[in-house]
GUVEX-468163 format. One line per 4 residues: their letters; for each residue x negated, y, z of N, C-alpha, C. Coordinates in pm, whole numbers, padded with zeros to 5 digits. Layout:
# residues N
a> X:Y:Z:X:Y:Z:X:Y:Z; ...
***
This chain:
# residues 254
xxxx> -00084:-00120:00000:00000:00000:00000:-00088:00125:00000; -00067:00208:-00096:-00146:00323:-00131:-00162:00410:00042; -00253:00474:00086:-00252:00557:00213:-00259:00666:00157; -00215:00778:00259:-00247:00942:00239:-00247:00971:00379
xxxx> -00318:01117:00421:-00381:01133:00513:-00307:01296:00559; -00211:01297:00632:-00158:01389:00685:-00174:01471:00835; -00170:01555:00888:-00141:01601:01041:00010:01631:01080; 00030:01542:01215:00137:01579:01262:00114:01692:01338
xxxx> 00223:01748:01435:00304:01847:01516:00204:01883:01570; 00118:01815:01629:-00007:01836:01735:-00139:01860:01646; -00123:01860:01503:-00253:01868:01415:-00344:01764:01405; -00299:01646:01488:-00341:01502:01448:-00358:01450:01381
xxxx> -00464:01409:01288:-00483:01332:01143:-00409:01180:01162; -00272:01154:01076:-00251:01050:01062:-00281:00988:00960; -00292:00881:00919:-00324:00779:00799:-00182:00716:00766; -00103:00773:00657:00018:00720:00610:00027:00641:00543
xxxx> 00121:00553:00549:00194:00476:00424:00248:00616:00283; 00193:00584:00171:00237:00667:00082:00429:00681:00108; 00498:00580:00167:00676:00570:00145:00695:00466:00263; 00632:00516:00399:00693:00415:00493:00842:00326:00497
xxxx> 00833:00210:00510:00940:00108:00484:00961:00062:00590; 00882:00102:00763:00889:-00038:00827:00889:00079:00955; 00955:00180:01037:00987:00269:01074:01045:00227:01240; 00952:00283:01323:01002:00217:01504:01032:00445:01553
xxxx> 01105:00429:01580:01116:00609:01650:01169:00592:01824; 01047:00652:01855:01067:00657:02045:01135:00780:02084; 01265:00840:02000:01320:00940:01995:01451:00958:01996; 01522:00934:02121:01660:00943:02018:01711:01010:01925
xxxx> 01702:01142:01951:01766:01219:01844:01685:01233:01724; 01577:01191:01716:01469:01142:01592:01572:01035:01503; 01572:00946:01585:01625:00832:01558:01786:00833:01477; 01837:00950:01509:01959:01005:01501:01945:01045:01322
xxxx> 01846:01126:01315:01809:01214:01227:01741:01126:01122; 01673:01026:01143:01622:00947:01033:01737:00832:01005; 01825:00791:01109:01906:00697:01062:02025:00755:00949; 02033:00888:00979:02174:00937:00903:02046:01025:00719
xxxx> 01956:00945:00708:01878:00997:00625:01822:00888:00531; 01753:00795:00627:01685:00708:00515:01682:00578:00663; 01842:00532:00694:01831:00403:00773:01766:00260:00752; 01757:00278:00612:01756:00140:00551:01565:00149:00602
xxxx> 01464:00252:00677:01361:00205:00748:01349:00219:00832; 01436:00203:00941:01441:00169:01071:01415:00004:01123; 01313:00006:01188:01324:-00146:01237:01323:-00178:01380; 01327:-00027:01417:01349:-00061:01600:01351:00129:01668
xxxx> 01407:00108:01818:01406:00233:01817:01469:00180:02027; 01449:00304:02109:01473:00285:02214:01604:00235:02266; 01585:00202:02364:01739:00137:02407:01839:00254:02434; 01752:00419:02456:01859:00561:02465:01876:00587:02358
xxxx> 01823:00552:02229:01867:00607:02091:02041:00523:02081; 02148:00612:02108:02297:00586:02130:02316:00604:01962; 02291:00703:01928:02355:00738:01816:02246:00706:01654; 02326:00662:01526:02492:00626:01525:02490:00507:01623
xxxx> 02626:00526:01709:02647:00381:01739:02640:00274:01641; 02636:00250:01553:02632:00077:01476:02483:00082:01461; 02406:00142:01498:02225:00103:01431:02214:-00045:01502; 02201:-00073:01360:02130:-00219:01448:01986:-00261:01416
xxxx> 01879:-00258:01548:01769:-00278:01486:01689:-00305:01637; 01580:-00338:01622:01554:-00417:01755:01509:-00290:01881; 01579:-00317:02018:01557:-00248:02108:01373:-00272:02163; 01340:-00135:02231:01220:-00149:02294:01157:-00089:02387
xxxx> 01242:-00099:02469:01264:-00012:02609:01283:00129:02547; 01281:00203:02689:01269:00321:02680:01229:00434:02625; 01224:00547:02665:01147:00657:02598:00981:00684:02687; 01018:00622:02793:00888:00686:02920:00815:00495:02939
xxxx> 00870:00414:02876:00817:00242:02897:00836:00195:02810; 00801:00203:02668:00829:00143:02537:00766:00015:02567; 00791:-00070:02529:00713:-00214:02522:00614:-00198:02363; 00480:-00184:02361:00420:-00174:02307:00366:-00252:02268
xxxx> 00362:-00407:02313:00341:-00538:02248:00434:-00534:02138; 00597:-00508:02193:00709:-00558:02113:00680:-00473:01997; 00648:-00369:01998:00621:-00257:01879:00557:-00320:01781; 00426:-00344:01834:00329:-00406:01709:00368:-00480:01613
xxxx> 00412:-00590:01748:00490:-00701:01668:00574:-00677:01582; 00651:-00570:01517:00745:-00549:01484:00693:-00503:01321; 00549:-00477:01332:00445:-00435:01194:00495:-00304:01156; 00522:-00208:01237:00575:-00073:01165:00474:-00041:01082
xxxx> 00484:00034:00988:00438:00143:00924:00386:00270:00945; 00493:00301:01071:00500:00447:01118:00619:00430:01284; 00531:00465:01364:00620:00524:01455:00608:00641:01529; 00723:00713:01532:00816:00843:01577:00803:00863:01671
xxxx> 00691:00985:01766:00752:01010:01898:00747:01147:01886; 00742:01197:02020:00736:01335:02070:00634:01378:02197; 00615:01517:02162:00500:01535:02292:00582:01514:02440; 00682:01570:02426:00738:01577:02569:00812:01471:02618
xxxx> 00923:01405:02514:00939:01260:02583:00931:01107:02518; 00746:01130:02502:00689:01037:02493:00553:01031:02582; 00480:00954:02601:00344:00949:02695:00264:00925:02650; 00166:01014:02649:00036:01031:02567:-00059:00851:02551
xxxx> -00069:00791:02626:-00035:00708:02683:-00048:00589:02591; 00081:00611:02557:00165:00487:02455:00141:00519:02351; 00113:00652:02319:00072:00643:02188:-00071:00629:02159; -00152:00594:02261:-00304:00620:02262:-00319:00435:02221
xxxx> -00233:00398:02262:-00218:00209:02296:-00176:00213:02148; -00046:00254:02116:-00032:00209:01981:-00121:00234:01880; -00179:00353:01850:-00271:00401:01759:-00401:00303:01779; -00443:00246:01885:-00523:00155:01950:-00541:00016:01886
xxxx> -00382:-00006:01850:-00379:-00132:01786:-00354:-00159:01626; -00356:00013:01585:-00409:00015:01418:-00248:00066:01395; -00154:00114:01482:-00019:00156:01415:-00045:00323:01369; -00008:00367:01320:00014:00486:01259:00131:00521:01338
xxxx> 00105:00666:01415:00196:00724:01528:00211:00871:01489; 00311:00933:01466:00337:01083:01397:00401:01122:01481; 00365:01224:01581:00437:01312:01714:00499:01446:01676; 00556:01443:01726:00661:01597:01699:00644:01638:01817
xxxx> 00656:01786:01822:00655:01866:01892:00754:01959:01855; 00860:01983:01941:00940:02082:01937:01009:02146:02092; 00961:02297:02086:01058:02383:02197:01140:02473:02185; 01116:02508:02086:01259:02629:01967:01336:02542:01857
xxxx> 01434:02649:01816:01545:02551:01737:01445:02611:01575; 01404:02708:01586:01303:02697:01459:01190:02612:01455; 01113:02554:01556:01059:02443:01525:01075:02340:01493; 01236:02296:01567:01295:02187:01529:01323:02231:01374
xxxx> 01367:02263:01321:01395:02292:01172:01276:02288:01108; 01127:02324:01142:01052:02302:01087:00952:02153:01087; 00991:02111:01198:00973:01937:01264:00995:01856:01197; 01132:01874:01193:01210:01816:01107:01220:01789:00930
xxxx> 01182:01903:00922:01142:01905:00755:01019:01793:00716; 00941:01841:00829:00786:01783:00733:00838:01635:00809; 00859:01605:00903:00926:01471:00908:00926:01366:00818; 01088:01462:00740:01124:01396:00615:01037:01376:00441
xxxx> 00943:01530:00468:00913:01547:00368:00790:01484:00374; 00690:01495:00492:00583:01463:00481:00542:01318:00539; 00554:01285:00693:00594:01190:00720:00632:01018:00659; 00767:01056:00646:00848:00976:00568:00811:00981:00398
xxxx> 00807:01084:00337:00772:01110:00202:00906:01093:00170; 01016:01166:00195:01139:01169:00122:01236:01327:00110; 01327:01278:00045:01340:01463:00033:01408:01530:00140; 01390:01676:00148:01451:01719:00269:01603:01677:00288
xxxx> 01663:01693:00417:01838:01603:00384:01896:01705:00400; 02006:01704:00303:02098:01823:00308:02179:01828:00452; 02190:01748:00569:02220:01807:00683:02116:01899:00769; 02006:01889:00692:01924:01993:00814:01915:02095:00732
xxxx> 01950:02160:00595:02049:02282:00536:02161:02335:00616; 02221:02238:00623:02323:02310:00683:02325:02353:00811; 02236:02273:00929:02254:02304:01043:02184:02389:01047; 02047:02424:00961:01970:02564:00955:02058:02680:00959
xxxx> 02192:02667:00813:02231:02759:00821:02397:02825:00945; 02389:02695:01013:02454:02767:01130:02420:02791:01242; 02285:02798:01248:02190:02909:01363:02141:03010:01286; 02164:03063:01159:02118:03190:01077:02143:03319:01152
xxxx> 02259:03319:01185:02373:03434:01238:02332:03442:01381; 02291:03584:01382:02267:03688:01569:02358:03581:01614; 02344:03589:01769:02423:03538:01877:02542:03696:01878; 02667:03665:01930:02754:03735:02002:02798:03680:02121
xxxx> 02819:03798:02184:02807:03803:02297:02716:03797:02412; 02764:03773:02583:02622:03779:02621:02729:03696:02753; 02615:03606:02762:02629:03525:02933:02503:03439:03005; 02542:03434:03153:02411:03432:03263:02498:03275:03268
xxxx> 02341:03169:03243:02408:03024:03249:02280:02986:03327; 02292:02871:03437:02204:02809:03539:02263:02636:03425; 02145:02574:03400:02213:02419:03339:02139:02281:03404; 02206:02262:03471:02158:02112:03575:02154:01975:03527
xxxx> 01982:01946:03504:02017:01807:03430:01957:01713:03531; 02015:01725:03699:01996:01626:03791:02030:01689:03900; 02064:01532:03994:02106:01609:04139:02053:01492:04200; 02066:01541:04372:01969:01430:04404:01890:01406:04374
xxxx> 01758:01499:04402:01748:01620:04394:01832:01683:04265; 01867:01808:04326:01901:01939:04197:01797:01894:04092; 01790:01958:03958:01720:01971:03900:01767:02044:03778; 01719:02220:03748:01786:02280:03644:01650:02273:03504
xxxx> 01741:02341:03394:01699:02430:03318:01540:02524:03315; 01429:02515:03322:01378:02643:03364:01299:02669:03220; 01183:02752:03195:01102:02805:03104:01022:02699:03050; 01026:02748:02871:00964:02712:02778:01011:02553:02726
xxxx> 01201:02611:02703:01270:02442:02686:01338:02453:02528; 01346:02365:02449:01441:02362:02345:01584:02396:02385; 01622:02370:02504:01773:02389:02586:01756:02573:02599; 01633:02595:02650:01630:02711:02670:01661:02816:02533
xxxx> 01622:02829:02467:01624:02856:02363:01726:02835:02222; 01811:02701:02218:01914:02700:02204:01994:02826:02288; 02072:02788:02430:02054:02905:02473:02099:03032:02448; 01959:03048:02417:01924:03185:02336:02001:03235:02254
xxxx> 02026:03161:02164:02056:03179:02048:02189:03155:02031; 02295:03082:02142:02394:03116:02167:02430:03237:02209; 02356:03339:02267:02406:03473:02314:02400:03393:02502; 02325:03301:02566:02373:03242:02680:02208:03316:02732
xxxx> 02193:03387:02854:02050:03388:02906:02044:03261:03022; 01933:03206:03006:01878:03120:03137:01866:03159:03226; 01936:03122:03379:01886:03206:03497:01782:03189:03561; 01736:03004:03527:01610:02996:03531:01497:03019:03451
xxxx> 01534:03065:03361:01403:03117:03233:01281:03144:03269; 01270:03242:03344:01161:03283:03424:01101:03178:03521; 01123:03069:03499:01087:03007:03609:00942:02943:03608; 00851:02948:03650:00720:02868:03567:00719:02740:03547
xxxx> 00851:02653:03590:00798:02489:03597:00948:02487:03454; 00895:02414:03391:01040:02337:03271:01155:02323:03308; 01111:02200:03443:01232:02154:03490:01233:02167:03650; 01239:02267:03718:01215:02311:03873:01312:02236:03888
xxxx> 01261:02202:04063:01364:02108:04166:01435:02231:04204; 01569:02271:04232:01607:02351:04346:01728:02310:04391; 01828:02394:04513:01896:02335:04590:02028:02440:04470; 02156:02391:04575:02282:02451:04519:02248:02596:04604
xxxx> 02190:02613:04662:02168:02745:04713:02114:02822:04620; 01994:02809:04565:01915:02856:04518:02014:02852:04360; 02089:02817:04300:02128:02855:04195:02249:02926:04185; 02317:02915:04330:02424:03022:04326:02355:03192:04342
xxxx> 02185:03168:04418:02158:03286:04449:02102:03364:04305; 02083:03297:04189:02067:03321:04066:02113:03378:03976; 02275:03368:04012:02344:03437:04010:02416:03404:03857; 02443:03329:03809:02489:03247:03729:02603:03284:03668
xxxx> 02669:03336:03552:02842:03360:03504:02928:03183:03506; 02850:03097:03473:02897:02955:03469:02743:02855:03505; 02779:02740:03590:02684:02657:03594:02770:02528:03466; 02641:02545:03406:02616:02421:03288:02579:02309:03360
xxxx> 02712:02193:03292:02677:02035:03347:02658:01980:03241; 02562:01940:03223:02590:01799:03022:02600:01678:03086; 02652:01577:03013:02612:01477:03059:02513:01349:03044; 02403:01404:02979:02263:01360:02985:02195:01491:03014
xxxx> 02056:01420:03053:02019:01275:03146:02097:01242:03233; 02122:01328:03335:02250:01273:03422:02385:01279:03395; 02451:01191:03465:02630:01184:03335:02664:01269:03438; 02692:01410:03405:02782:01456:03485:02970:01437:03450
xxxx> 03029:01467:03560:03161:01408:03484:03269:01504:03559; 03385:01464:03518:03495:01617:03609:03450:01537:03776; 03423:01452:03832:03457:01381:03924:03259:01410:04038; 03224:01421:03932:03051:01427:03952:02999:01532:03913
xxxx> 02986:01637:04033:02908:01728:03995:02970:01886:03998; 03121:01919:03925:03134:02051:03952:03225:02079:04092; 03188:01990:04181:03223:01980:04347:03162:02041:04429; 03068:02065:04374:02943:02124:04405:02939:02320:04408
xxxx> 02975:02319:04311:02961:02444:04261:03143:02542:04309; 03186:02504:04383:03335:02535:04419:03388:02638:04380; 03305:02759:04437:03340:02887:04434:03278:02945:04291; 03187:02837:04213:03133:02928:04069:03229:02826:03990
xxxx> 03178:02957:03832:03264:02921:03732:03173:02731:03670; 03227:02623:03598:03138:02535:03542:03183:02470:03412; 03109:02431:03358:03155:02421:03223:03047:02293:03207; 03144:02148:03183:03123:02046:03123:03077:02043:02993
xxxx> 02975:01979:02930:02947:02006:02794:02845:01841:02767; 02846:01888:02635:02805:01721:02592:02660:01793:02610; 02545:01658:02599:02405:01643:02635:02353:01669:02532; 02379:01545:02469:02349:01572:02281:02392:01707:02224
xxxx> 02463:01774:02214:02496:01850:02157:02394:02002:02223; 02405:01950:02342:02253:02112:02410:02129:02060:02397; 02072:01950:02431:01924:01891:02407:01860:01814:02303; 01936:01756:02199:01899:01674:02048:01876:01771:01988
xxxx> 01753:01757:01924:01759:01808:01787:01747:01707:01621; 01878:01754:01559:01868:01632:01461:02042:01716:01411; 02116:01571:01337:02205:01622:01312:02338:01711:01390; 02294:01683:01503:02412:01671:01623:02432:01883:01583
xxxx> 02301:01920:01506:02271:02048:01531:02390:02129:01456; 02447:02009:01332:02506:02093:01237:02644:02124:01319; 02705:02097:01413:02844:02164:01481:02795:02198:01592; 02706:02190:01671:02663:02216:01789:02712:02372:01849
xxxx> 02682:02468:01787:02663:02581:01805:02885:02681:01791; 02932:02595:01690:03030:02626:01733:03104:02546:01869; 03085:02429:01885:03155:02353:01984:03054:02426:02127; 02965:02445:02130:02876:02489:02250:02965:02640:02323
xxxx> 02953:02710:02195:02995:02850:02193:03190:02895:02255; 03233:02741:02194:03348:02759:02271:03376:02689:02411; 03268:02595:02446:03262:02564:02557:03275:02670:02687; 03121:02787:02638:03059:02839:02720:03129:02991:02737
xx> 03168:03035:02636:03219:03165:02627:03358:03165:02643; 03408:03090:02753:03541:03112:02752:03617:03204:02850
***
């Protein structure tokens, strides 16, 4: 099979398959984005890659414990991770054992759009997909309006929202400010104290990573406003992007 010699997200020299055929992604919403594109090279992908529900292709743990024997075994071509939830780690092991590993990096919704492209284009070697057109073009348009959102993706311990997040920045670009933005850690521990003192117009629940639910979670928050919202739809980047921004927008701005 002919090779070519590319850099991923991190400027990493990978050694490609000229038209990878044999495709493992430690990503869900990667996984999301290449299945609704070019499924027919998928041959495995984490046990959190949910979406589409019908993928059928072999599980391999996690995103943070991939089974990296099972990988090999599996003869990819190419496998899919990310800097942030993947472990430097696993990909040091896979690349170790002669796999070809292409990392993405994304913390803005313009990186993701640009991630995403060379992905398809470079990566994969296939053409850009007309859903990441479109979802480009419904983050084109200013945000309207303006609101103060605190977004909790754990309890027991708390755990919000803070600086330098793709959530954050989505966000953004809803017209929503972070109350933890400023915060120096990604994902700070803090209490229900500390985010009512933040001062919040609505506390954001998704339900990933943690399922928040009407029953779990806005019990908490009594006296503030809260607004249930899907996970995928605030933290994937992939197709989930192309309605995201209207369904988000009427969530949050109500």
């Amino acid at each position: 099979m002919p090779i070519r010699q590319d850099r991923d997200d991190l400027s990493t020299e990978v050694r490609l398959p000229d038209r990878p055929r044999r495709v493992v992604s430690l990503v869900p919403s990667l996984t999301e984005a290449i299945a609704n594109s070019a499924r027919e090279v998928l041959v495995g992908a984490t046990d959190w890659c949910s979406h589409p529900a019908d993928l059928d292709v072999v599980r391999v743990r996690g995103t943070k414990n991939p089974d990296v024997k099972k990988i090999v075994g599996l003869q990819p071509d190419l496998v899919i991770c990310n800097q942030e939830e993947n472990r430097r780690i696993d990909v040091e092991r896979l690349r170790s054992a002669g796999v070809a590993v292409w990392v993405t990096r994304i913390q803005t919704l313009d990186e993701a759009f640009h991630s995403l492209d060379r992905l398809h284009r470079v990566a994969l070697n296939r053409r850009r997909p007309a859903w990441l057109d479109e979802a480009e073009q419904s983050w084109s348009s200013p945000p309207t309006g303006h609101l103060r959102a605190a977004v909790a993706i754990w309890r027991d311990p708390w755990m919000v929202v803070g600086s330098g997040t793709f959530t954050g920045d989505l966000l953004a670009r809803l017209g929503v400010e972070n109350a933890f933005g400023n915060h120096p850690e990604r994902y700070p521990h803090v209490t229900v104290a500390d985010i009512a003192t933040a001062g919040p117009d609505v506390v954001v629940l998704p339900d990933e990573p943690y399922a928040f639910h009407a029953d779990d979670g806005p019990e908490a928050f009594a006296d503030m406003a809260v607004a249930l919202v899907s996970g995928r739809l605030l933290t994937w980047y992939g197709p989930s992007l192309v309605g995201a921004r209207g369904v988000l927008s009427a969530q949050l701005h109500r």
